[in-house]
Short mmCIF file of the C-alpha atoms (twelve columns), coordinates in Angstrom:
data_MODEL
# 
_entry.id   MODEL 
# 
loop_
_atom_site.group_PDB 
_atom_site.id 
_atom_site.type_symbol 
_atom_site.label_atom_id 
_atom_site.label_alt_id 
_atom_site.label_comp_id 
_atom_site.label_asym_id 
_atom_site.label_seq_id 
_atom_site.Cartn_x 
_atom_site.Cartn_y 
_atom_site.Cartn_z 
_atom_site.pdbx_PDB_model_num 
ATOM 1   C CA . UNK A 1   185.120 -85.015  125.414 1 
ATOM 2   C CA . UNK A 2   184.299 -87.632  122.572 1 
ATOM 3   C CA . UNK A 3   183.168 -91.093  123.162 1 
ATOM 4   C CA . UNK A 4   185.391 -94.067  121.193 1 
ATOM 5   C CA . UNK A 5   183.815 -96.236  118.814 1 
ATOM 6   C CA . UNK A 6   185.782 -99.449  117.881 1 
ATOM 7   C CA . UNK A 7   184.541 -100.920 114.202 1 
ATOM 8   C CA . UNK A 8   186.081 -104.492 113.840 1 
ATOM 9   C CA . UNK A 9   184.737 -105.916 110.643 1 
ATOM 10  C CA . UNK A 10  185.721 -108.569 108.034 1 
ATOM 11  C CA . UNK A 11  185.113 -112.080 107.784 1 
ATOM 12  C CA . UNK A 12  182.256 -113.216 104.628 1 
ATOM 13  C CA . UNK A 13  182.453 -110.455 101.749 1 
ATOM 14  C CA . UNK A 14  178.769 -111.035 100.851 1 
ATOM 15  C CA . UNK A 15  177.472 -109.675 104.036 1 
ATOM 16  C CA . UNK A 16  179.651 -105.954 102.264 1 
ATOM 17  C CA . UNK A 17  181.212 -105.296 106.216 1 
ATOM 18  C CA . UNK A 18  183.497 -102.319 104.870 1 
ATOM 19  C CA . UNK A 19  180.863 -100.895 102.938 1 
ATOM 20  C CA . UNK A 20  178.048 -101.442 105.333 1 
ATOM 21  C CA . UNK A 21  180.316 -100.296 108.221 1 
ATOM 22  C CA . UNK A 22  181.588 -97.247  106.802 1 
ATOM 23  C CA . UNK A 23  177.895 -96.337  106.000 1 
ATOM 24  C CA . UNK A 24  177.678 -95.274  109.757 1 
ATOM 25  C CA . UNK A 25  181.019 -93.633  110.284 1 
ATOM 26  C CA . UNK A 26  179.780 -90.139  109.673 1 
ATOM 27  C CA . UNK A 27  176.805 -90.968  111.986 1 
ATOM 28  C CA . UNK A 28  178.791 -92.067  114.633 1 
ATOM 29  C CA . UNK A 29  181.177 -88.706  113.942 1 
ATOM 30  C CA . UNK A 30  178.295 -86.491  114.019 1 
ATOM 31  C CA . UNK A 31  177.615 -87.588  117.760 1 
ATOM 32  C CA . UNK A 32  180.976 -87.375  118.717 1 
ATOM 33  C CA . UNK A 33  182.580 -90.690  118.588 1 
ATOM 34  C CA . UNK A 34  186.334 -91.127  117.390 1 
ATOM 35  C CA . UNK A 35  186.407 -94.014  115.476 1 
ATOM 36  C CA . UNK A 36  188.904 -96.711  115.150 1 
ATOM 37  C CA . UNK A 37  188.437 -99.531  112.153 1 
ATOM 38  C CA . UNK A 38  190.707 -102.659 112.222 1 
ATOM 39  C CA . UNK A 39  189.944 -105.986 110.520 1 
ATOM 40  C CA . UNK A 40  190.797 -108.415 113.066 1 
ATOM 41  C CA . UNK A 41  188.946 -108.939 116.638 1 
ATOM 42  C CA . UNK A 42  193.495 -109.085 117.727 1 
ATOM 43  C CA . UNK A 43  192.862 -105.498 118.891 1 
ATOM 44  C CA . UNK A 44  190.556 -107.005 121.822 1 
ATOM 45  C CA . UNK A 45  193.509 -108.114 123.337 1 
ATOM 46  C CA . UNK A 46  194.843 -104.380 123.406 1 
ATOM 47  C CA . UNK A 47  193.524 -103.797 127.316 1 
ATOM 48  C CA . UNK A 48  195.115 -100.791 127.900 1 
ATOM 49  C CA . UNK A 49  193.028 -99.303  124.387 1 
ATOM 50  C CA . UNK A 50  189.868 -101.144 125.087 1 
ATOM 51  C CA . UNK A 51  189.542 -99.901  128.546 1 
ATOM 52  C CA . UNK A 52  188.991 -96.341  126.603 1 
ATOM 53  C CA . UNK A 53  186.241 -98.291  123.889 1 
ATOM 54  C CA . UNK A 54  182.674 -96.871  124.908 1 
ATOM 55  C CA . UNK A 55  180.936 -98.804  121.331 1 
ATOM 56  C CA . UNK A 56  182.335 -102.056 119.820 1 
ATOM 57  C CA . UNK A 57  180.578 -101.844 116.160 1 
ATOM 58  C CA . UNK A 58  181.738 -105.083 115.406 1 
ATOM 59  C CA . UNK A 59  180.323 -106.911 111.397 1 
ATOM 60  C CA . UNK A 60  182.597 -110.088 111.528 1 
ATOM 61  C CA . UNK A 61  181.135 -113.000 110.245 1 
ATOM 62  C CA . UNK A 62  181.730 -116.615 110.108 1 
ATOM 63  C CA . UNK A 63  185.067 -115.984 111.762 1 
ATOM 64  C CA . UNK A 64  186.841 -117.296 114.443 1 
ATOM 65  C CA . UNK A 65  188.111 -115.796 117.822 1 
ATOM 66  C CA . UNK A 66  191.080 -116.887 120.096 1 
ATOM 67  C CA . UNK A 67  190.422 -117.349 123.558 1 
ATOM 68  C CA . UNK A 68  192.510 -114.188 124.926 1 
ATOM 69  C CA . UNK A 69  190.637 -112.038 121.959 1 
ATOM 70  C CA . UNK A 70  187.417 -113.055 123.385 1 
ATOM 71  C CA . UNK A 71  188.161 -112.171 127.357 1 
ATOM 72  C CA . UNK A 72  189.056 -108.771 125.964 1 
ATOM 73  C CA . UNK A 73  185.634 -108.385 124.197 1 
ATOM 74  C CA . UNK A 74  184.287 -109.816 127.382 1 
ATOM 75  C CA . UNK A 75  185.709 -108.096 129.936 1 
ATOM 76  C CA . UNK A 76  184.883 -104.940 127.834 1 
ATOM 77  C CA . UNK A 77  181.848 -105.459 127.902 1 
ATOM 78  C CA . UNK A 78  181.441 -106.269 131.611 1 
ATOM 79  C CA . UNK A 79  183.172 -103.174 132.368 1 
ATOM 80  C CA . UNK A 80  180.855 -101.187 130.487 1 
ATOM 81  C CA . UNK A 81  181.328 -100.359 126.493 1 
ATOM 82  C CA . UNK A 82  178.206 -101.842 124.182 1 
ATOM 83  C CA . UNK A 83  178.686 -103.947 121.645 1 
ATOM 84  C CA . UNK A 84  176.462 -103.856 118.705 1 
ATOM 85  C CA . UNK A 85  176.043 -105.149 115.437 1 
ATOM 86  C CA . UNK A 86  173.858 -106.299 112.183 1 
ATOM 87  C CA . UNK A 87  172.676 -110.253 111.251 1 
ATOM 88  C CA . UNK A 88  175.629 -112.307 110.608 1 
ATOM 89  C CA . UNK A 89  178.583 -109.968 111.461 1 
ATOM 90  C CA . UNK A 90  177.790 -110.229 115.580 1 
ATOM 91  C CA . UNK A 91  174.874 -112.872 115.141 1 
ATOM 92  C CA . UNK A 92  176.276 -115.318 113.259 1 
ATOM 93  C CA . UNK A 93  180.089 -114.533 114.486 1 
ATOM 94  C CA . UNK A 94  182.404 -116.871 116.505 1 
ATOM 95  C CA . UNK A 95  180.406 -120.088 116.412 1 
ATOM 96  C CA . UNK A 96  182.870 -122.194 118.316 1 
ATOM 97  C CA . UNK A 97  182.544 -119.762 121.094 1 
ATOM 98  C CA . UNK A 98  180.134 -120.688 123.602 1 
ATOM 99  C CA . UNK A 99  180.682 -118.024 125.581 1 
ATOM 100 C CA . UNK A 100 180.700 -115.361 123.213 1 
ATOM 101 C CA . UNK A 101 177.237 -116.919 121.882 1 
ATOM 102 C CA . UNK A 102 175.679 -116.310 125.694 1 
ATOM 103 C CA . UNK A 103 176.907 -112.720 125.447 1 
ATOM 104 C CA . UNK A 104 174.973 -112.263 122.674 1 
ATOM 105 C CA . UNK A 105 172.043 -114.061 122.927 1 
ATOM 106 C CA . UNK A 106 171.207 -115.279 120.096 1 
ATOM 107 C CA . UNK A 107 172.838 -117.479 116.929 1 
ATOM 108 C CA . UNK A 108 171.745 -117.384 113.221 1 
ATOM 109 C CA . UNK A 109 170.467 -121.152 112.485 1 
ATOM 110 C CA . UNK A 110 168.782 -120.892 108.978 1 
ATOM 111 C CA . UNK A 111 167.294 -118.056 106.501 1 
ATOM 112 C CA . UNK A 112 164.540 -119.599 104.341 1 
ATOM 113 C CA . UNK A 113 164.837 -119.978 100.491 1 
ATOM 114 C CA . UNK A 114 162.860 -119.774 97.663  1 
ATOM 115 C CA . UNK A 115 160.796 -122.605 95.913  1 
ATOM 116 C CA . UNK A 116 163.684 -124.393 94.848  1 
ATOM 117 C CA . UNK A 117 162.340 -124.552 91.319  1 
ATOM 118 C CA . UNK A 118 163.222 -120.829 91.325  1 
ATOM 119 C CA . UNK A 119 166.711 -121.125 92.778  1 
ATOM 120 C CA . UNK A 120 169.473 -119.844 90.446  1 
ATOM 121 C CA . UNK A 121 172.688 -120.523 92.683  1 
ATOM 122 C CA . UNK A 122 173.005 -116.757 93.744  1 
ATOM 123 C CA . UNK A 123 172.580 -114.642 97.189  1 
ATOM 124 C CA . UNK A 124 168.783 -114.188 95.637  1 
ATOM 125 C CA . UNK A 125 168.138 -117.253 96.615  1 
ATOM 126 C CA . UNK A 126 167.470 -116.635 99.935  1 
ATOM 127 C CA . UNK A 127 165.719 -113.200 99.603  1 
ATOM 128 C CA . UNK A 128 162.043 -113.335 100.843 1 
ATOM 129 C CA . UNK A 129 159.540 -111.044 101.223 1 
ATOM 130 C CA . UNK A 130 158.693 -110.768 105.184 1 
ATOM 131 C CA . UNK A 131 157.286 -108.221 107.979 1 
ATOM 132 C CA . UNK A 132 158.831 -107.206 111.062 1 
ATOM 133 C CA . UNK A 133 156.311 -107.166 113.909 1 
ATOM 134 C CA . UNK A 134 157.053 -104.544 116.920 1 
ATOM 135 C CA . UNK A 135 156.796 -106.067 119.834 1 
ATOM 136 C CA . UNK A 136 154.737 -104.362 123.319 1 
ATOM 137 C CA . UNK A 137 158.489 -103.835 124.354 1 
ATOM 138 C CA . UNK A 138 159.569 -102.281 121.560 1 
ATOM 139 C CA . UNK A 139 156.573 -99.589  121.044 1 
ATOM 140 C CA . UNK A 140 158.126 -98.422  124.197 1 
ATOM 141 C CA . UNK A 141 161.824 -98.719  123.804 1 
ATOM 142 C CA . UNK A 142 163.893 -95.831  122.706 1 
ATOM 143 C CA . UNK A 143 165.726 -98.291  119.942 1 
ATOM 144 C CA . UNK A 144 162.005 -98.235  118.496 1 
ATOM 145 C CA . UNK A 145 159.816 -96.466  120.097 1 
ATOM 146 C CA . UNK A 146 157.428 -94.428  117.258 1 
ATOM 147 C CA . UNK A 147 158.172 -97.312  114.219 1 
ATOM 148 C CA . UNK A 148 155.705 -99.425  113.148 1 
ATOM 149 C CA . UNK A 149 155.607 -103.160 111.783 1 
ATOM 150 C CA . UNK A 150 157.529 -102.963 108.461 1 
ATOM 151 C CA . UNK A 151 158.157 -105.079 105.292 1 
ATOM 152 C CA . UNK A 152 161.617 -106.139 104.006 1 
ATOM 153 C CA . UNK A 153 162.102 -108.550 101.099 1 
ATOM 154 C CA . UNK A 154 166.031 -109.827 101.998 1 
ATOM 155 C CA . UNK A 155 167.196 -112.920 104.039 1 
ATOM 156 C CA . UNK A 156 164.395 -113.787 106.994 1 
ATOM 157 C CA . UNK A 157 167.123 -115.187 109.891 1 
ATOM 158 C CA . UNK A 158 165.616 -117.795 112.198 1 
ATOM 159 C CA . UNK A 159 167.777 -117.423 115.017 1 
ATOM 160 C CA . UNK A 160 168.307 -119.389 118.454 1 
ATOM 161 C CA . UNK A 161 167.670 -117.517 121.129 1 
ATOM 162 C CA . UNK A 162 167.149 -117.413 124.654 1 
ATOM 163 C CA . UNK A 163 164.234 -115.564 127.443 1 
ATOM 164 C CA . UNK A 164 166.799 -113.265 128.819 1 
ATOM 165 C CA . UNK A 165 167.096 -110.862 125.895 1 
ATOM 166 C CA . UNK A 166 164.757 -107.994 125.510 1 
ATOM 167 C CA . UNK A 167 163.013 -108.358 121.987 1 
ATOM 168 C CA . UNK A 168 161.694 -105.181 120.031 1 
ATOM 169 C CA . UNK A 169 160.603 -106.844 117.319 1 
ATOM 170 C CA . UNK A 170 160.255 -109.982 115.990 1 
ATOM 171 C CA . UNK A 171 159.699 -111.784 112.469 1 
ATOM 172 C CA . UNK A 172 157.743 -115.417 111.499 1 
ATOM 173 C CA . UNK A 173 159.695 -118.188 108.980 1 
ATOM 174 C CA . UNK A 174 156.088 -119.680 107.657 1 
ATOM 175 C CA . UNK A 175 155.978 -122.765 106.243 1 
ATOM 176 C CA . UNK A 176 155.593 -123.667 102.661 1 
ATOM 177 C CA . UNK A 177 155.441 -127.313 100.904 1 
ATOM 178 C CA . UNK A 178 159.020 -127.547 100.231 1 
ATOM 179 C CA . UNK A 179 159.998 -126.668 104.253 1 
ATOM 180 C CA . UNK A 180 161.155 -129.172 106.461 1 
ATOM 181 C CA . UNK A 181 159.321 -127.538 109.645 1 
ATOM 182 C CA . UNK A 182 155.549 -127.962 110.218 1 
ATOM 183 C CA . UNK A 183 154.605 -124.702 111.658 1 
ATOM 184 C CA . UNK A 184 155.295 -121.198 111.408 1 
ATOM 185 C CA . UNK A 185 158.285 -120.573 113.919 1 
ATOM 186 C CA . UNK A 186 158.798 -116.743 115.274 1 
ATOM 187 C CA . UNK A 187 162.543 -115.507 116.158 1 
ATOM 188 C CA . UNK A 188 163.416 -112.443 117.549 1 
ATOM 189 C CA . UNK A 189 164.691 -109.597 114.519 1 
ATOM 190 C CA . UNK A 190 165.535 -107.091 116.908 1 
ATOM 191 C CA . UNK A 191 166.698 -107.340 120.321 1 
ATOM 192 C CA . UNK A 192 168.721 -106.490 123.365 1 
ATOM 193 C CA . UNK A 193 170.616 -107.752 126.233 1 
ATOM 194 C CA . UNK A 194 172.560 -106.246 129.076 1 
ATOM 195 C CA . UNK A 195 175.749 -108.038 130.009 1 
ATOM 196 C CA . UNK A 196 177.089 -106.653 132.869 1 
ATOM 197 C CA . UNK A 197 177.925 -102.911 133.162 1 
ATOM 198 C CA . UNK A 198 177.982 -103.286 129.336 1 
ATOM 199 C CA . UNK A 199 174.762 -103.212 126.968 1 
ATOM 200 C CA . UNK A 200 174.551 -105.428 123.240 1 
ATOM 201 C CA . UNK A 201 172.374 -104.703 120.550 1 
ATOM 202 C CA . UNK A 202 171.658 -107.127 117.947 1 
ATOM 203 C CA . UNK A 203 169.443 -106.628 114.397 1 
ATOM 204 C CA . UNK A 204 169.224 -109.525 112.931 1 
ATOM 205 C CA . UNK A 205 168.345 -107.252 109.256 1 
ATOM 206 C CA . UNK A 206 171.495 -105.867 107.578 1 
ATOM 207 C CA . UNK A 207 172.708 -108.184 105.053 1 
ATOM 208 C CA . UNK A 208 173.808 -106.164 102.836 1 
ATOM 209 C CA . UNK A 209 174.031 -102.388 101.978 1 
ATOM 210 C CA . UNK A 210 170.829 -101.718 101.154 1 
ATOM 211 C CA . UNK A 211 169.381 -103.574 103.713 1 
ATOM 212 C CA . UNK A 212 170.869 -101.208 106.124 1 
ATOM 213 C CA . UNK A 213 170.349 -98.112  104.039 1 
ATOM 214 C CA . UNK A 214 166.052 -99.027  104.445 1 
ATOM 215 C CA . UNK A 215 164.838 -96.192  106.620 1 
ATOM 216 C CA . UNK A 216 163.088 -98.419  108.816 1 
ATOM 217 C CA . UNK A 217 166.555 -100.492 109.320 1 
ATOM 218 C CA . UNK A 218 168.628 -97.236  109.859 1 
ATOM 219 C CA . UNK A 219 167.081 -96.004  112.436 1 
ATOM 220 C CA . UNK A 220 166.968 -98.855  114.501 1 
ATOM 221 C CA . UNK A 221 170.832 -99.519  113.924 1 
ATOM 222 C CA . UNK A 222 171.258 -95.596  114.593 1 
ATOM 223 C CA . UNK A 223 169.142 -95.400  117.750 1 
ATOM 224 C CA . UNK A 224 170.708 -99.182  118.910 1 
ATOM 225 C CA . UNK A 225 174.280 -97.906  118.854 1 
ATOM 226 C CA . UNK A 226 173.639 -94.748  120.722 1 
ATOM 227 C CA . UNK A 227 171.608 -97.138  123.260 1 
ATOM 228 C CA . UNK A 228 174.511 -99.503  123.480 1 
ATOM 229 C CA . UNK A 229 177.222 -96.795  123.807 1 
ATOM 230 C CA . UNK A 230 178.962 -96.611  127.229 1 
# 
């Protein structure tokens, strides 16, 4: 019998959620999900639907959530299904929700910019060259057991966080002359959380396409939503 994978995407175009989402349709077919797409987090409310959701892909960022759209999410996810996602479409998602921020465990703050002399006004901008770092968890964890530390050149998110999530790998914002902060500041890039029955998965890389296409990136995402699945 095949699991159900909800995909609720939309929100800022730059962060491509159609096109990054549908990249993992046929994964998600290929181990036996039935997908559902819909463009607004609305079909939370749906409880007799949700209560058959085992994955909640969701890539909605900068949006906002009504308060009876979130206690479907939530109780969701207490009851069981996973909820995963990629940087700002579950990371930087719902910002007025302080609830649906402790579900998640952690909030996008900044992503560090190029010297500003070299700043042309496009998404560019903020592309950096950066490692990912494995942590001791994560050599261990089946989300990334077997990967090493890895270099990306895209946005770098600093991201608020809190001790309760499990990190698998992490990432350092330095600090160069133009940067307000004074010393190099390490946020989780990959990480975790259970939330009662139910299990979230955040990577904080994916802003775009090709982001998520990166080997490194894919598997992680791949191997996270199985994790996270009900």
């Amino acid at each position: 019998m095949s699991r159900v994978a909800l995909i609720v995407r939309g929100g800022w175009d730059g962060h491509e959620p159609e096109q990054t989402t549908d990249s993992f349709v046929p994964f998600l077919e290929a181990n036996d999900f039935t997908v559902r797409i819909e463009t607004s987090p609305a079909v939370y409310t749906d409880e007799e639907f949700m209560d058959t959701v085992d994955l909640v892909l969701q890539i909605n960022t900068m949006s906002t959530i009504q308060s009876e759209e979130f206690a479907g999410l939530q109780r969701a996810v207490l009851r069981g299904a996973g909820l995963a996602g990629w940087h700002g479409g579950i990371a930087d998602a719902y910002r007025d929700n302080a609830d649906y921020l402790h579900m998640i465990g952690g909030q996008f703050a900044h992503h560090a910019g190029k010297d500003p002399g070299e700043r042309t006004g496009e998404q560019s901008d903020n592309y950096i060259p950066y490692t990912v770092h494995i942590t001791e968890l994560g050599t261990a964890h089946p989300i990334t057991a077997g990967i090493g530390d890895f270099d990306l050149e895209t946005e770098q998110y600093w991201v608020l966080s809190d001790e309760y999530n499990d990190v698998l790998a992490t990432t350092t914002q330095e600090v160069r002359p133009w940067d307000a902060w004074h010393r190099p500041v390490t946020s989780p890039a990959v990480w975790v959380r259970e939330w009662g029955a139910g299990r979230v998965f955040v990577s904080a890389p994916g802003h775009k396409l090709d982001v998520v296409r990166e080997p490194h990136v894919r598997t992680i995402i791949e191997r996270g939503l199985l994790w996270a699945a009900r």
